[in-house]
ModelCIF file with pLDDT and N, C-alpha, C, O atoms, coordinates in Angstrom:
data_MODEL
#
_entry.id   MODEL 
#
_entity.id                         1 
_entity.type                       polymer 
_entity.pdbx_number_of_molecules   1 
#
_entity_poly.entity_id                      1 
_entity_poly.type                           'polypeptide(L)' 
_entity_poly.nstd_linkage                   no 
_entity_poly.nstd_monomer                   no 
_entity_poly.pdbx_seq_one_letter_code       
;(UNK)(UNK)(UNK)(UNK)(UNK)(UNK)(UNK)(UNK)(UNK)(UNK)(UNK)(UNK)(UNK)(UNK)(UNK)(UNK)
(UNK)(UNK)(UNK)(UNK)(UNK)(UNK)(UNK)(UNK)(UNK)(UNK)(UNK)(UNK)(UNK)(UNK)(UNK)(UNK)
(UNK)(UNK)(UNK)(UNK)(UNK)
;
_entity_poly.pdbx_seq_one_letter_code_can   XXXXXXXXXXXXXXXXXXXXXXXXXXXXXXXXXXXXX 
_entity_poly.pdbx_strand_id                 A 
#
loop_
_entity_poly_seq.entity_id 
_entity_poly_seq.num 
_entity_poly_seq.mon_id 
_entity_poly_seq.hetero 
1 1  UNK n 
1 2  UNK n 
1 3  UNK n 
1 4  UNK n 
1 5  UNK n 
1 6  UNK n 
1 7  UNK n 
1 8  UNK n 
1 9  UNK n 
1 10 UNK n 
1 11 UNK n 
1 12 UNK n 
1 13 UNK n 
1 14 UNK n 
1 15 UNK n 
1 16 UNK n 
1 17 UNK n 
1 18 UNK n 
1 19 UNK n 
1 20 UNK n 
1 21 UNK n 
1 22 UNK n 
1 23 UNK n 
1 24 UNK n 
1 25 UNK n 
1 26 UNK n 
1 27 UNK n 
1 28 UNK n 
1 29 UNK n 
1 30 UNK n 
1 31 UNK n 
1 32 UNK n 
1 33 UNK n 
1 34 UNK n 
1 35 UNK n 
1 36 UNK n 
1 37 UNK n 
#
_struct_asym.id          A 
_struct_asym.entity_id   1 
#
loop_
_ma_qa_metric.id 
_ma_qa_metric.mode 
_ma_qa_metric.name 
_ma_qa_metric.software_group_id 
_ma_qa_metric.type 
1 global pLDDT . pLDDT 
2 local  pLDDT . pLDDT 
#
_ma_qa_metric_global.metric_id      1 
_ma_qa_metric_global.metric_value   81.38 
_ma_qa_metric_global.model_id       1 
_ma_qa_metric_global.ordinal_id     1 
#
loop_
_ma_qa_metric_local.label_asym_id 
_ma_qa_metric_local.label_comp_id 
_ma_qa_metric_local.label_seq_id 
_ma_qa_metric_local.metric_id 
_ma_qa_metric_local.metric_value 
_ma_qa_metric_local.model_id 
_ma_qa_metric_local.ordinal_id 
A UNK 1  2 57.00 1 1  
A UNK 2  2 65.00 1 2  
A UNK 3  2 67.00 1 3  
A UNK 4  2 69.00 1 4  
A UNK 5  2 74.00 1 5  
A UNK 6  2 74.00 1 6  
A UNK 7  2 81.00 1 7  
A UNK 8  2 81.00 1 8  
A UNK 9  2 85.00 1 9  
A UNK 10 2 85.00 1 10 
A UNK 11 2 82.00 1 11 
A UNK 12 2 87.00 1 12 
A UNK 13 2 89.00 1 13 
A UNK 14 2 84.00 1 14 
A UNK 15 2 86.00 1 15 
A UNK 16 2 88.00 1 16 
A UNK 17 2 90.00 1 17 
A UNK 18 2 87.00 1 18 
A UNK 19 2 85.00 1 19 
A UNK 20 2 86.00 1 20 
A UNK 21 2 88.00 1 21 
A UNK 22 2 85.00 1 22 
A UNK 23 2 87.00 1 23 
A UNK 24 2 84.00 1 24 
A UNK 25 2 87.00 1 25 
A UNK 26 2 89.00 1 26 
A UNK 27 2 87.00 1 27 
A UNK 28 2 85.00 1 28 
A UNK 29 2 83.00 1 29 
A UNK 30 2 85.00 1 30 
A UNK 31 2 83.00 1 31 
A UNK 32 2 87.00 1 32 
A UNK 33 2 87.00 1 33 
A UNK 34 2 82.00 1 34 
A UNK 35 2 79.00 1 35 
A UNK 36 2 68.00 1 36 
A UNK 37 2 63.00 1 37 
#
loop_
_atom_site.group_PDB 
_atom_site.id 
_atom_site.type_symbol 
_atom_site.label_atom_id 
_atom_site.label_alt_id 
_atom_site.label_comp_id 
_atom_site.label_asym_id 
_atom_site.label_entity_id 
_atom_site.label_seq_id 
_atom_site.pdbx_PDB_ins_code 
_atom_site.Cartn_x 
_atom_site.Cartn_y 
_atom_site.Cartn_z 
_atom_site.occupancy 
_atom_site.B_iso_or_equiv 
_atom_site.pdbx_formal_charge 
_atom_site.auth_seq_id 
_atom_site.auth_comp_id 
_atom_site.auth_asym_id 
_atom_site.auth_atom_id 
_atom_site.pdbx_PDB_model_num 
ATOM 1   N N  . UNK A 1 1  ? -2.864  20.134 5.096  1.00 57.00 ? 1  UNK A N  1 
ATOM 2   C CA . UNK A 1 1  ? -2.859  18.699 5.256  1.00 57.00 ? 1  UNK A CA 1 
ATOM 3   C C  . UNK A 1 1  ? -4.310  18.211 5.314  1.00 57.00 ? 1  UNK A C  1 
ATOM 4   O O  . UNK A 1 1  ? -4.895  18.788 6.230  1.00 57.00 ? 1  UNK A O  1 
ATOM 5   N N  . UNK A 1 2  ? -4.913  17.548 4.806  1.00 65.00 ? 2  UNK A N  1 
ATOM 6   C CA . UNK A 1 2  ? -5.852  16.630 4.759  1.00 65.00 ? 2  UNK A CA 1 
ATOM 7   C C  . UNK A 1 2  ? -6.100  15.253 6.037  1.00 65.00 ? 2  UNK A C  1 
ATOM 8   O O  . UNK A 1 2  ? -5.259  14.406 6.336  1.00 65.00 ? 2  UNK A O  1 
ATOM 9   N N  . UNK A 1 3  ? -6.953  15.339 6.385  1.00 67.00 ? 3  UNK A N  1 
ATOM 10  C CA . UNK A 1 3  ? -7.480  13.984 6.652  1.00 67.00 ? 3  UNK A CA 1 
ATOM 11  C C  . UNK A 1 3  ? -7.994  12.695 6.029  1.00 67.00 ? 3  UNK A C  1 
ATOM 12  O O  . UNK A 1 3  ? -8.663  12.788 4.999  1.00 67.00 ? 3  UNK A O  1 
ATOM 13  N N  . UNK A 1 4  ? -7.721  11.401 6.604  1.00 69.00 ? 4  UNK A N  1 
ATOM 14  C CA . UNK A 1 4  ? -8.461  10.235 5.828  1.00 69.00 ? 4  UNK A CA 1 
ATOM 15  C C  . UNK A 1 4  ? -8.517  9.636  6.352  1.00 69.00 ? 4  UNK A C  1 
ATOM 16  O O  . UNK A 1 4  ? -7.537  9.122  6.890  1.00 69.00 ? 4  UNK A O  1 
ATOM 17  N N  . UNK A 1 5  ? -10.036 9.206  6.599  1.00 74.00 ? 5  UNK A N  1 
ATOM 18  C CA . UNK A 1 5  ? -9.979  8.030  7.448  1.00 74.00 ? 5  UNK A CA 1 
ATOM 19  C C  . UNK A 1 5  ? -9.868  6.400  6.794  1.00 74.00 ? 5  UNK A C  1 
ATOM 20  O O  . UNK A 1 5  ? -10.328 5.997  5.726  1.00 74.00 ? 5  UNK A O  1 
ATOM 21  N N  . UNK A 1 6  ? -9.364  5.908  7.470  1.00 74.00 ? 6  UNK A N  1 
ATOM 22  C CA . UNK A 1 6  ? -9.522  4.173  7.252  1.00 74.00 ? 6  UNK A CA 1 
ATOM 23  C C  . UNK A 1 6  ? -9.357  2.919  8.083  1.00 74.00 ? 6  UNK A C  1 
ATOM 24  O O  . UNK A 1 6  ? -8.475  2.805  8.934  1.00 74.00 ? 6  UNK A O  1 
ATOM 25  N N  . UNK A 1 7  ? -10.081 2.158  7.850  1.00 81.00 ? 7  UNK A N  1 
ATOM 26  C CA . UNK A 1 7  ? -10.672 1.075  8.625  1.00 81.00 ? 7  UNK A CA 1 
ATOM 27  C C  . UNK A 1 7  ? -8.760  0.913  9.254  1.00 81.00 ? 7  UNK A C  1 
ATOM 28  O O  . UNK A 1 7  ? -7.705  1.202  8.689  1.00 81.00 ? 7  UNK A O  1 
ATOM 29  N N  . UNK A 1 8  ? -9.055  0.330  10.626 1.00 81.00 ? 8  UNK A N  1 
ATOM 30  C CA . UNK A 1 8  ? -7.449  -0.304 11.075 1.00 81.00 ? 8  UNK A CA 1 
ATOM 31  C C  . UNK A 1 8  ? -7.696  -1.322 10.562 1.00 81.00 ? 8  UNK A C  1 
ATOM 32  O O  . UNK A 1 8  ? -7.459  -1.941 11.600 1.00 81.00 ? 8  UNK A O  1 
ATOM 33  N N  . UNK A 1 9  ? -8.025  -2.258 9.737  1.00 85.00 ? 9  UNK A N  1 
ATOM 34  C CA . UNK A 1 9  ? -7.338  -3.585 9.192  1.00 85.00 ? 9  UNK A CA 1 
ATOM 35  C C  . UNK A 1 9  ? -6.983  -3.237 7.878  1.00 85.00 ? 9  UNK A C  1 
ATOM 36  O O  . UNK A 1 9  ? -6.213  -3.954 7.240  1.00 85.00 ? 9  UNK A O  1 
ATOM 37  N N  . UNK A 1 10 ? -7.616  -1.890 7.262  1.00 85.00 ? 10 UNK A N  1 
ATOM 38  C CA . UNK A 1 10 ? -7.044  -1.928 6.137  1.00 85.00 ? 10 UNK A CA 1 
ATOM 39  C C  . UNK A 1 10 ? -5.827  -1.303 6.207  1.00 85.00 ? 10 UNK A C  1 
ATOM 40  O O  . UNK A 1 10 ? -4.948  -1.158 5.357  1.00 85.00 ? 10 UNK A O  1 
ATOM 41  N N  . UNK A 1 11 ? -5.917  -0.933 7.422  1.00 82.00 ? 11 UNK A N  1 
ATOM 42  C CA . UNK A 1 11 ? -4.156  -0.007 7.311  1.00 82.00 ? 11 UNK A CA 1 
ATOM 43  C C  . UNK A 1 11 ? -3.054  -1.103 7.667  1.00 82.00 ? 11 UNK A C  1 
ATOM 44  O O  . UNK A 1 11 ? -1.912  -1.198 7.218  1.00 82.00 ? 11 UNK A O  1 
ATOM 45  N N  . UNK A 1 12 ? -3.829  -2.048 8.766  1.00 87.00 ? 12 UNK A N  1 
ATOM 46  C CA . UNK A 1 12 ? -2.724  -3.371 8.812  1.00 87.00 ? 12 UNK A CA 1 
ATOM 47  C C  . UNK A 1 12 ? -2.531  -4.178 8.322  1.00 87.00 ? 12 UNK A C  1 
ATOM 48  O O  . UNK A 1 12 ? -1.813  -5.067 8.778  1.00 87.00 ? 12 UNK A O  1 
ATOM 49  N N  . UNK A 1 13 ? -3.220  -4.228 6.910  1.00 89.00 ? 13 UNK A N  1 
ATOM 50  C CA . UNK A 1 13 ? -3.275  -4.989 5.783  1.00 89.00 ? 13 UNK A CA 1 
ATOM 51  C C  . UNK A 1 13 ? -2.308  -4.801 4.760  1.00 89.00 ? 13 UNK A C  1 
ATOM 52  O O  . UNK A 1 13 ? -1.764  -5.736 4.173  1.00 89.00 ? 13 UNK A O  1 
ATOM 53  N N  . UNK A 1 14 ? -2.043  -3.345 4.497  1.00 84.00 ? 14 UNK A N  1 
ATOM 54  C CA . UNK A 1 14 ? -1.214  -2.778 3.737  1.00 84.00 ? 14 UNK A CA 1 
ATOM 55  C C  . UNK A 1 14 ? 0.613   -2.571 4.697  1.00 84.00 ? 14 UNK A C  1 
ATOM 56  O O  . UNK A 1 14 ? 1.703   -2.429 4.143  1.00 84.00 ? 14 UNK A O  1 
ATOM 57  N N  . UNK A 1 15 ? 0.347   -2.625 6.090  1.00 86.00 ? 15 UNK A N  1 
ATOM 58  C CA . UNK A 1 15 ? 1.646   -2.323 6.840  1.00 86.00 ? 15 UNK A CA 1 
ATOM 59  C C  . UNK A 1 15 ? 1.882   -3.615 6.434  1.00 86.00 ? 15 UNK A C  1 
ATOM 60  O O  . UNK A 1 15 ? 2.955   -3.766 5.850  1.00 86.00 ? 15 UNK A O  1 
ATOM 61  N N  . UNK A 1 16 ? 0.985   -4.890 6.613  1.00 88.00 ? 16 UNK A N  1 
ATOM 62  C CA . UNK A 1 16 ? 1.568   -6.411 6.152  1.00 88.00 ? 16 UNK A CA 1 
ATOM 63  C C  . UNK A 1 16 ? 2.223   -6.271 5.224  1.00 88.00 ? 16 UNK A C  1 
ATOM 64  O O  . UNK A 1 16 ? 3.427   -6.527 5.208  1.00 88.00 ? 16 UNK A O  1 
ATOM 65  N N  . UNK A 1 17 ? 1.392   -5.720 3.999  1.00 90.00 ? 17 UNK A N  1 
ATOM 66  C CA . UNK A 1 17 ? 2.010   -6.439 2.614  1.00 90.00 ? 17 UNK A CA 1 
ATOM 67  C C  . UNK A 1 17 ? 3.211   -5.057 2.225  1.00 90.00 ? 17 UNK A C  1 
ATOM 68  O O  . UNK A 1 17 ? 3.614   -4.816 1.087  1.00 90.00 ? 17 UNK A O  1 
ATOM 69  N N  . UNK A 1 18 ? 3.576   -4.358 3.374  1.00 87.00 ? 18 UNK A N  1 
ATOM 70  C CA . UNK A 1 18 ? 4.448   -3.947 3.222  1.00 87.00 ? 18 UNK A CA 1 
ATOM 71  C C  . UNK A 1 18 ? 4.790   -2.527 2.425  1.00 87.00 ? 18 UNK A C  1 
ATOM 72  O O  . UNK A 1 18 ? 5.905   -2.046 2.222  1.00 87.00 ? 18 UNK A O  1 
ATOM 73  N N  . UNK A 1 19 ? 3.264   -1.913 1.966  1.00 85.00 ? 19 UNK A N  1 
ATOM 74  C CA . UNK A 1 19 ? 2.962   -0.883 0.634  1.00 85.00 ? 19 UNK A CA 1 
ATOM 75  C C  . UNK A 1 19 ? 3.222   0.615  1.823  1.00 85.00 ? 19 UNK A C  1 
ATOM 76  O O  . UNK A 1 19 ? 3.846   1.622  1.489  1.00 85.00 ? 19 UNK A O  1 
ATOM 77  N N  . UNK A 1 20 ? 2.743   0.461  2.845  1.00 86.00 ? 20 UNK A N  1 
ATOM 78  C CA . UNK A 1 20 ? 3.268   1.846  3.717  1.00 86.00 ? 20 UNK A CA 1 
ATOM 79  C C  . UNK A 1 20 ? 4.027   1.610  5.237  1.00 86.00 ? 20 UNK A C  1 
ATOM 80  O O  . UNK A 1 20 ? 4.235   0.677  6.013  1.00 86.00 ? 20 UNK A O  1 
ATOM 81  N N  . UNK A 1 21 ? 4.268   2.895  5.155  1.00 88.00 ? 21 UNK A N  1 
ATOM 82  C CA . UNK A 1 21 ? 4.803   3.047  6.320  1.00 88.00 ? 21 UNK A CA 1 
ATOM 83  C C  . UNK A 1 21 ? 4.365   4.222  7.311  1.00 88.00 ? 21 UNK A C  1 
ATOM 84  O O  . UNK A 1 21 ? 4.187   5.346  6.842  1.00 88.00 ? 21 UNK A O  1 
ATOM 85  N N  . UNK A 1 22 ? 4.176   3.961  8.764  1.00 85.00 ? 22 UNK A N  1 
ATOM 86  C CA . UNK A 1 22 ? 3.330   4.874  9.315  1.00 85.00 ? 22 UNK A CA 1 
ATOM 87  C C  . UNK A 1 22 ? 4.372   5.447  10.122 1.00 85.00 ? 22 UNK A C  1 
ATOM 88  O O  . UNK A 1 22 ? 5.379   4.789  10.384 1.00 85.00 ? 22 UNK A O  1 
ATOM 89  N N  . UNK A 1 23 ? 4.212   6.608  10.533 1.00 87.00 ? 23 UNK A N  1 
ATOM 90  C CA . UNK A 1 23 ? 5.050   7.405  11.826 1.00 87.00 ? 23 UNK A CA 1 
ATOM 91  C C  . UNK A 1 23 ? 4.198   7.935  12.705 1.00 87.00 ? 23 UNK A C  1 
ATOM 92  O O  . UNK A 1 23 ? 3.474   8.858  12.332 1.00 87.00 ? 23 UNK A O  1 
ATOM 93  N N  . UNK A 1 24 ? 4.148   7.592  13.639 1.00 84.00 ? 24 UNK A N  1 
ATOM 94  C CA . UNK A 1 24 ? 3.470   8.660  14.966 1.00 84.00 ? 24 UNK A CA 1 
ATOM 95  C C  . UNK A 1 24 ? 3.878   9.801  15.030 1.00 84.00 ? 24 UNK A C  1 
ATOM 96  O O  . UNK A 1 24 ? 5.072   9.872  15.320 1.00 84.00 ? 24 UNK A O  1 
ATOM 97  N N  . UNK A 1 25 ? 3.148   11.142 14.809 1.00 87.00 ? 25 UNK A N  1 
ATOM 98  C CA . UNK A 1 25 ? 4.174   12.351 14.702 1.00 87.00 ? 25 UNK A CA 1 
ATOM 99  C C  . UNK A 1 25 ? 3.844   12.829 15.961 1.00 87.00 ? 25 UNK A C  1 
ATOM 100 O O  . UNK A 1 25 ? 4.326   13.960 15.897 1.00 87.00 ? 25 UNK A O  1 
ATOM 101 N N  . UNK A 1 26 ? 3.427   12.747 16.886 1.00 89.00 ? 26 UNK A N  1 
ATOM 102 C CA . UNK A 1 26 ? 2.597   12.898 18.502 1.00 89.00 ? 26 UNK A CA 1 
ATOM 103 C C  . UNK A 1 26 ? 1.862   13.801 18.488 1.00 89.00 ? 26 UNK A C  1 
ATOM 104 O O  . UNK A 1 26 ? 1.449   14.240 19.561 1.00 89.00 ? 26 UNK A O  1 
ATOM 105 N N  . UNK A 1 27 ? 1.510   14.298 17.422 1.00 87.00 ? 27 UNK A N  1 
ATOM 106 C CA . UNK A 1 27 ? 0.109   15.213 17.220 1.00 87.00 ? 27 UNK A CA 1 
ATOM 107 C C  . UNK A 1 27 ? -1.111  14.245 16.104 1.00 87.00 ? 27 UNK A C  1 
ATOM 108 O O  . UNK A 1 27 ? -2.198  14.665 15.707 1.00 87.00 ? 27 UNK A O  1 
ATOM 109 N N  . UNK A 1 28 ? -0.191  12.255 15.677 1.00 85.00 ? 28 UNK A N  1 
ATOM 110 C CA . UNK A 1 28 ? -1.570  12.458 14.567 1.00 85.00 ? 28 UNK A CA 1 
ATOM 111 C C  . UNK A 1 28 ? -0.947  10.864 13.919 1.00 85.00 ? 28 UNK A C  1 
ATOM 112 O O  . UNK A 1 28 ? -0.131  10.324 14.666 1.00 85.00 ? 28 UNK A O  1 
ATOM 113 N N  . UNK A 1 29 ? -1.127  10.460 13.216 1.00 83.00 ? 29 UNK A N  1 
ATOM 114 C CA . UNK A 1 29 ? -0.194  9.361  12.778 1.00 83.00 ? 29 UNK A CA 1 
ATOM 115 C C  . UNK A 1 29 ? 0.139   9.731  11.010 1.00 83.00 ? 29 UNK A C  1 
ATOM 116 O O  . UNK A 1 29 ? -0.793  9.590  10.219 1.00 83.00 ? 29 UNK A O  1 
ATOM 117 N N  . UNK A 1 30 ? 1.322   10.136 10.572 1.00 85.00 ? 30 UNK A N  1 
ATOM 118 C CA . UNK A 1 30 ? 1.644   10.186 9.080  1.00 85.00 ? 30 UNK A CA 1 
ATOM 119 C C  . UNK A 1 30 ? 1.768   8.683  8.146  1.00 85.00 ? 30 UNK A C  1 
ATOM 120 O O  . UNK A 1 30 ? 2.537   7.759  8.414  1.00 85.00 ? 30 UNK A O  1 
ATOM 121 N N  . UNK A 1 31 ? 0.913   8.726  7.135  1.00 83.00 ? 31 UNK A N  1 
ATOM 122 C CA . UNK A 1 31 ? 1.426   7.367  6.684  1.00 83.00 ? 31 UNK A CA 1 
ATOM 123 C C  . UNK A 1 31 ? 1.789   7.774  4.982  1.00 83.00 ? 31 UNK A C  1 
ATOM 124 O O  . UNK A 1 31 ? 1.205   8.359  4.070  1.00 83.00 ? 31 UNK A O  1 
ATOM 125 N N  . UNK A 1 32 ? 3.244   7.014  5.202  1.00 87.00 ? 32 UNK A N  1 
ATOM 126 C CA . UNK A 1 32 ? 4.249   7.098  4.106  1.00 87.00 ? 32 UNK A CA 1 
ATOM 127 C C  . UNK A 1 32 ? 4.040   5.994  3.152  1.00 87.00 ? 32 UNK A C  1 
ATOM 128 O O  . UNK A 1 32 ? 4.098   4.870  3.652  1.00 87.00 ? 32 UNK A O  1 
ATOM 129 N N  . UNK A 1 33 ? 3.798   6.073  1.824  1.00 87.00 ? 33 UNK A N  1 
ATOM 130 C CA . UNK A 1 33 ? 3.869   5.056  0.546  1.00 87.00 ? 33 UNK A CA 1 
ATOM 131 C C  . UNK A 1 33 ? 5.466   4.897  0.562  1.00 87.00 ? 33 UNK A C  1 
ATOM 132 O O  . UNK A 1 33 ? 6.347   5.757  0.543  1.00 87.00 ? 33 UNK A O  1 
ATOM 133 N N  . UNK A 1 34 ? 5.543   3.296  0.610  1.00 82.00 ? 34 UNK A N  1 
ATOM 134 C CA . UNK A 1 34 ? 6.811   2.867  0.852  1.00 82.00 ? 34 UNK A CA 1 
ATOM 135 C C  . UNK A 1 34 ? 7.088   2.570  -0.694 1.00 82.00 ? 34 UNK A C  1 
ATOM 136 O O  . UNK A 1 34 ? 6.156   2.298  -1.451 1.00 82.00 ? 34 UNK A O  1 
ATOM 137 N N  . UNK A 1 35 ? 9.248   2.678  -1.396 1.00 79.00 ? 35 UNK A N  1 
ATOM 138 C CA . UNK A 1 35 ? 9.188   2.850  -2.527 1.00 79.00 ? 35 UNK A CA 1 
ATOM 139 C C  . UNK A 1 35 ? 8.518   1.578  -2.983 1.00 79.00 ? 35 UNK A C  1 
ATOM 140 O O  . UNK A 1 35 ? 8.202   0.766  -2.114 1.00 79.00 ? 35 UNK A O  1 
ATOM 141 N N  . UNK A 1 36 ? 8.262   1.309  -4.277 1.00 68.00 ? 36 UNK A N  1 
ATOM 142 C CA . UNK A 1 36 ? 8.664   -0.118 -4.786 1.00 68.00 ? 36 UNK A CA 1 
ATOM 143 C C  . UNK A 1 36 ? 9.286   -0.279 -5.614 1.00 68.00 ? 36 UNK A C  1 
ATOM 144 O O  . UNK A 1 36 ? 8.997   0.210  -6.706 1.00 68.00 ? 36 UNK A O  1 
ATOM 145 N N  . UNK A 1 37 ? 10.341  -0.998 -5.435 1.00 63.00 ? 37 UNK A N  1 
ATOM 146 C CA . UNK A 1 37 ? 11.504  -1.699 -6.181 1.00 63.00 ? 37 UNK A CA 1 
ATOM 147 C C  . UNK A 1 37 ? 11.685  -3.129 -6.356 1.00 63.00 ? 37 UNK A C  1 
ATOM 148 O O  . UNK A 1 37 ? 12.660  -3.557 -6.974 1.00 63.00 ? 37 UNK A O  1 
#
């Protein structure tokens, strides 16, 4: 698994417009590309 960092507004920028989805896995936070349809 890799790391990446990124700014928190760009991650709450993208949770806005709805493109991912994050999970707390309680070791780390996973973030999921949500489909698009």
């Amino acid at each position: 698994m890799c790391h990446i960092n990124f700014s928190l507004s760009v991650i709450q920028t993208l949770v806005n417009q709805k493109l991912i989805k994050i999970k707390n896995t309680g070791a780390g936070f996973f973030i999921e590309l949500e489909d698009s349809k």
